[in-house]
N, C-alpha and C positions, 0 to 999 in steps of 0.2 A: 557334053557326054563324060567328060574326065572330069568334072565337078560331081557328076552324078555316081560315075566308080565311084570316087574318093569317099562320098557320104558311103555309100554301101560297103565297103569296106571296113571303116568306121564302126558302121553299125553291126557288121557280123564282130568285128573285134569285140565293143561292149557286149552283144548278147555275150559272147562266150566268155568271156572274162563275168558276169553274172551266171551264170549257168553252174563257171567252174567254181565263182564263191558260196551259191546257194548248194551246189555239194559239200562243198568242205565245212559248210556251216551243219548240213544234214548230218554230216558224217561224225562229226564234233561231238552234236548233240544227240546222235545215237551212242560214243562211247560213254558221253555221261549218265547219258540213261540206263547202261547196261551197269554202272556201277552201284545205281540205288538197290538194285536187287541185296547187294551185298554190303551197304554201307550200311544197313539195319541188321544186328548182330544176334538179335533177340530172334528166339525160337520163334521159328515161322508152324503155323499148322497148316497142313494141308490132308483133304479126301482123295483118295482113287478107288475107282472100282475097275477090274478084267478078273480076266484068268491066268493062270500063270502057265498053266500048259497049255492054254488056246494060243498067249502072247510066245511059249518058244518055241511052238509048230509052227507059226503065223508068220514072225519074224525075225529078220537078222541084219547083216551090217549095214544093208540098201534097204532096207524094206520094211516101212512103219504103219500101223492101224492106227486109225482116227480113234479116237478120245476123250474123257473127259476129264480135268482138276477143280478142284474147288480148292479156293487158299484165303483167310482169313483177314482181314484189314483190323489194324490199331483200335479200331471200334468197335471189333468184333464182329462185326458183317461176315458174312460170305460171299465171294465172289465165284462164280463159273466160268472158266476159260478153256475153249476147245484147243486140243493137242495132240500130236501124232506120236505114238508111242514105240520102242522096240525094246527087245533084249538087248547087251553088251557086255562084254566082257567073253574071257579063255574061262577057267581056272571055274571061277566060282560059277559060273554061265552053268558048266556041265554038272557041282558035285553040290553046288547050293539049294535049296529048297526057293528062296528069293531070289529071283535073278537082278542083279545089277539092271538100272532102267538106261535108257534116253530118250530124252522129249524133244521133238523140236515144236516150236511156237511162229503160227503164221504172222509175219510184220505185223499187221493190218491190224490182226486180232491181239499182237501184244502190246498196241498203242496205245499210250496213255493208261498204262496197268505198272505195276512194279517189276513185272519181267521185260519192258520196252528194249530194246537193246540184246536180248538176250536171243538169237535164234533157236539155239537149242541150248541144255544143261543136260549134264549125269546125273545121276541119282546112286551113291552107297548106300544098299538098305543091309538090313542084317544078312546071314550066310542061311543059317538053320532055325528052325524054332525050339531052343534051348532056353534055361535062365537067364546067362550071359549077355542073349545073343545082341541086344539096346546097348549094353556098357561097350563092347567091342566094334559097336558104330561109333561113341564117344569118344574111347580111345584112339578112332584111326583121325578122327575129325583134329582129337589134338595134337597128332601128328603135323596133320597141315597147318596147324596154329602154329608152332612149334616152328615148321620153319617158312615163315613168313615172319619172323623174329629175325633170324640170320640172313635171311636173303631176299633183295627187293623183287626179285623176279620167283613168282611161283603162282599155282593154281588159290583163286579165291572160293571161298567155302560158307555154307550157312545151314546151322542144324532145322533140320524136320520136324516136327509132330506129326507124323504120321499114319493115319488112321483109312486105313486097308483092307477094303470088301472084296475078299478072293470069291470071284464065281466058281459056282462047281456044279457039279451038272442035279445033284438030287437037291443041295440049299447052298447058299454060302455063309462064309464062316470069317467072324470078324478080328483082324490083329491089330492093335496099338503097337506103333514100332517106332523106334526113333531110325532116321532118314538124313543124307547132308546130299546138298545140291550142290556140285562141282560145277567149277565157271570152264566152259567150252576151251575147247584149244585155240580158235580163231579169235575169240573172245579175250585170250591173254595173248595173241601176238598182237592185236589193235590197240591194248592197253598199255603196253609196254614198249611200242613202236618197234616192233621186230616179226620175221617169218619164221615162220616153223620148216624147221632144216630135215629134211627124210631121207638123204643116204647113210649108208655108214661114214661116221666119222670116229678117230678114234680119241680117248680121254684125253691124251694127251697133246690132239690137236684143239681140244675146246679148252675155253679160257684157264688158267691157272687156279687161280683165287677161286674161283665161280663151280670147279671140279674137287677141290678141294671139299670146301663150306658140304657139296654135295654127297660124299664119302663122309665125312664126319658125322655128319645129320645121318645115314644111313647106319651109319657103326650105331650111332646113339639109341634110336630107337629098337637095335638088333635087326636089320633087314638087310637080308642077302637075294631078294628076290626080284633081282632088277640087271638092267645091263646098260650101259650109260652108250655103248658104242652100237647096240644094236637094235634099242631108243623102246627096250624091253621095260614095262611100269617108267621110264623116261622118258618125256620129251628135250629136243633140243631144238632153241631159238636161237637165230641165227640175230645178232643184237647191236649195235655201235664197233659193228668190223669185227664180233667175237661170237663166240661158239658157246649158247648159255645154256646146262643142264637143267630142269626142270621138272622134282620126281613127282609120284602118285602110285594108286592101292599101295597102300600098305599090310593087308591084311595076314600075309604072309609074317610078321616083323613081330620077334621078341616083346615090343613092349603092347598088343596087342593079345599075343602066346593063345589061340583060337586054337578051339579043338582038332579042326580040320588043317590046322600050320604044320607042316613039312618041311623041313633043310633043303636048299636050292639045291640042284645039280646042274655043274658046270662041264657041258660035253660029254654028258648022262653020266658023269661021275660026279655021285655026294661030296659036299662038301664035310670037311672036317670037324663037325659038330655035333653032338649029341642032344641038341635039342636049339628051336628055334628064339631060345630065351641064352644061347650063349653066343657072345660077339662075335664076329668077323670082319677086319678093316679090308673092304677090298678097291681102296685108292689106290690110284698109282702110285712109284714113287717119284717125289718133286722135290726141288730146291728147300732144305730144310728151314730158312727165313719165311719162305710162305708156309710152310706148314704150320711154325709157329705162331704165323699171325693169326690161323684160322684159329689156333687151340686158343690164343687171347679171347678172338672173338666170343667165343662159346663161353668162356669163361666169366665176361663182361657181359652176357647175358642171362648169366646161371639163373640170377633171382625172375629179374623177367618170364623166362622158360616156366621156372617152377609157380609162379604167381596164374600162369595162364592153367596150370594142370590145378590148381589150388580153385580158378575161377569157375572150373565144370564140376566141381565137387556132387552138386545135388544133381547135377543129370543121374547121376550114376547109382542102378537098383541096389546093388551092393555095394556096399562100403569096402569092403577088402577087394575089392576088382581097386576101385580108386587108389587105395595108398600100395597095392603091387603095381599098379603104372607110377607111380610118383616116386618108390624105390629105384623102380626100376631106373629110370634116367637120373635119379641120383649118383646110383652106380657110375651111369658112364662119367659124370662130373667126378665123382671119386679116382678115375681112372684119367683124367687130362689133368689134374690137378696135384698128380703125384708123380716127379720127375720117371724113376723108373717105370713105373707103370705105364706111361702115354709112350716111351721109347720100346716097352716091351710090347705092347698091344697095337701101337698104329708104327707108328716111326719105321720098327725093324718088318713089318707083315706088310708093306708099300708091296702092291705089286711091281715085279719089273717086265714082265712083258706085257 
């Protein structure tokens, strides 16, 4: 009888000791999968058809309608893959013509497809239907290029073709837009071996270096429309015992400057700016050896930065949208690269409380 425990003992120990490696093996090979979506850099095309006021009668934060994508393979093919759609997003949700998407994608159905891994994505499409409106997806996309240069912890991104049959009730009516598919928040804490942290916490309780890099990259781009403590356009990953900021929308941000761009207000009072294309460093203040290090950094990657705004050149319908974003964060390199200047603009404007 105790020869007979012992075997069975034994054997629930292997089963579960294979159980637990055939998860970690699944588990593995779902984060690698989730990365092919993104490790192909090259404009993806993709079809949608709805409506835009059936989808933001329809839905919202909980509540998604069945759907359909078509997205293009290396061959040219088309593929069809069923998707659950909603609206997302404050800001542009209400005053946009396009509402900001989110997809989620059934396991089953995203097996062995290029989205495998990927439960759900965002989708940035344009605000309005203007000229612009394609470049100021471009431009916010190389926002997130931009700092994913500086910093190993951030949301991953891959530009759209996207070709958009809005229904409407007498015909519909066809847009070409360019579109970028944000990698999921769950999807970068499995990446990056960390949780996503949702109390208040305050800047100065999250990492040094890591809130720093995150105030400078904002100064840069001109974006004051965020809140690092109240996880406002930030999230924060809780990462190796630290507290790691992680921004997003940028549409708000000087180097963007969108029609519908507004100056933030902090505690329903403006801030001190006369337009969303003039800086505001709003870093805390820190020990000025790490400040500095952050300004090196920036600096050590001036060309980099500008090589990546140089490599979307032809995305871009107008050519003067493109070299006013490329001025533009020139600017801010003109400003960390001139001793007065980086002490007048960031150093001495630290906030202190």
């Amino acid at each position: 009888m105790k020869k007979q425990l012992t075997y069975f003992i034994l054997f629930l120990f292997s089963f579960n000791f294979y159980v637990a490696k055939a998860q970690e093996s699944e588990k593995k090979a779902s984060e690698i999968n989730s990365k092919i979506l993104f490790l192909d850099q090259n404009q993806l095309a993709i079809k949608m058809s709805f409506s835009v006021k059936n989808l933001k009668k329809k839905t919202n934060d909980s509540t998604y309608v069945p759907s359909k994508m078509m997205y293009q393979l290396q061959d040219s093919s088309w593929h069809t893959i069923d998707i659950n759609l909603r609206v997302r997003g404050n800001y542009r949700l209400k005053n946009c013509y396009f509402p900001p998407l989110k997809i989620k994608i059934n396991k089953e159905v995203s097996k062995n497809t290029m989205f495998e891994g990927n439960k759900s994505l965002k989708i940035i499409m344009p605000c309005l239907i203007q000229k612009d409106c394609n470049d100021n997806v471009i431009k916010e996309l190389i926002a997130y290029k931009l700092y994913e240069v500086i910093s190993p912890h951030h949301f991953k991104t891959r530009l759209l073709d996207f070709s958009f049959e809005e229904i409407k009730k007498n015909k519909s009516k066809m847009h070409q837009l360019k579109a970028v598919f944000i990698e999921n928040n769950s999807a970068v804490a499995s990446r990056i071996g960390g949780k996503i942290h949702k109390p208040f916490i305050h800047p100065r309780r999250q990492d040094a270096i890591s809130s720093i890099r995150h105030a400078f990259f904002q100064f840069m781009i001109g974006n004051t429309d965020f809140s690092q403590a109240y996880m406002h356009n930030v999230k924060v990953f809780y990462i190796d015992k630290k507290m790691i900021p992680i921004p997003y929308d940028f549409d708000m941000s000087g180097l963007i400057n969108s029609s519908y761009a507004v100056v933030s207000q902090i505690n329903n009072q403006k801030l001190n700016a006369h337009s969303v294309t003039q800086r505001i460093y709003r870093g805390f203040s820190r020990d000025y050896k790490q400040l500095d290090q952050v300004r090196q950094e920036f600096m050590a990657h001036k060309n980099e930065m500008l090589t990546i705004l140089d490599n979307h050149t032809h995305y871009f319908s107008n050519p003067k949208e493109f070299t006013k974003a490329k001025d533009y964060i020139i600017s801010f390199f003109d400003i960390i690269e001139d001793d007065k200047s980086y002490k007048r603009a960031i150093v001495d404007k630290a906030r202190k409380m």
